[in-house]
C-alpha angles and dihedrals in degrees: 000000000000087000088051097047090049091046095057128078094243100043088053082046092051091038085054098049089050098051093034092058085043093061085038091053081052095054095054089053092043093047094046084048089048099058092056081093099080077066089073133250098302090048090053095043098053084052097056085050100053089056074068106054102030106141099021125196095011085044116060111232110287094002096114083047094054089041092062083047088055100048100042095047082055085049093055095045099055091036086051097041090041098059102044093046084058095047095049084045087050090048089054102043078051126036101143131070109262105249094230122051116264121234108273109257132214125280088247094054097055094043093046101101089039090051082050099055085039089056099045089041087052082049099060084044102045090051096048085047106045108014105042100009097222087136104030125127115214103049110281119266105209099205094017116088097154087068098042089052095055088049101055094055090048086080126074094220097048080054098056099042097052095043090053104050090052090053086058090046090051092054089041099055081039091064099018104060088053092051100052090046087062093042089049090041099242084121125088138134101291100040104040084091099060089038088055091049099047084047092059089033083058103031088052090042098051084042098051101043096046087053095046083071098065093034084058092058094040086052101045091245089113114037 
């Protein structure tokens, strides 16, 4: 049954929405995290800490940690394989121009698959740069993520590509919420406005406050 769900259009759509809100529900957690450095570095760094030790004793030391890895890495697989399964289906239902011309979609829409392959791009990087430190500039701090953090937007690279990876995934929630909410069947005629509405309230929130990290740095706040 499972084999059967998966294998059809609407099973990969509905795939898609639910691992696409678990990784939204993350964000909001990592954003909210994020912005603990405005509390200075001690602040931040007991922060980093507690994601260690969350559900100790029952919990060994960092396996909540790893289970939310876990989790979010499965999220990203079948959001990812998902997605490109349906756009090489739609290719293929589709091979030929329409003759008429389609309704022009949002910016968000068409950009929707290239805002995909920039996020998971900006993932590989973020976790050689932050997690292990295999690409980090600076020198790595193991145990010091304050510090990290405040290395990596010294840079003017570290800045741009951040910024704009957080630009793609604005557009993408932006897009991306509505369209779970039609896939799960939330949507209909007289709620597709506020759903609209919570999707740019979100999708401007979660952009704003990723980028306010950086912009701290840039602007001496954070340093």
């Amino acid at each position: 049954m499972a084999r059967t769900v998966w294998r059809s259009t609407v099973g990969k759509k509905a795939v898609m929405a639910v691992s696409g809100l678990i990784m939204l529900l993350y964000l909001i957690a990592h954003m909210i995290g994020n912005l603990k450095i405005y509390f200075g570095a001690g602040e931040f760094n007991h922060y980093a800490h507690w994601l260690r030790t969350v559900g100790e004793p029952f919990m060994h030391y960092e396996w909540t940690l790893w289970l939310i890895r876990v989790v979010l890495v499965v999220a990203v697989v079948a959001h990812a394989v998902s997605a490109y399964q349906l756009s090489r289906r739609d290719i293929r239902a589709r091979p030929a121009k329409y003759v008429h011309a389609r309704p022009r979609a949002s910016y968000a829409t068409r950009t929707m698959r290239w805002g995909g392959i920039i996020l998971g791009l900006f993932i590989v990087w973020h976790i050689l740069d932050l997690t292990t430190g295999t690409v980090h500039s600076g020198g790595f701090q193991a145990g010091h993520p304050y510090q990290n953090v405040v290395d990596t937007f010294s840079t003017w690279y570290g800045d741009v590509i951040y910024i704009v990876a957080m630009l793609a995934l604005g557009l993408h929630i932006r897009h991306g919420f509505w369209s779970a909410a039609q896939t799960l069947g939330v949507g209909s005629r007289a709620r597709d406005r506020a759903l609209k509405t919570v999707a740019d309230v979100l999708a401007v929130l979660l952009t704003a406050g990723f980028i306010a990290v950086p912009v701290g740095v840039m602007t001496g706040v954070v340093s």
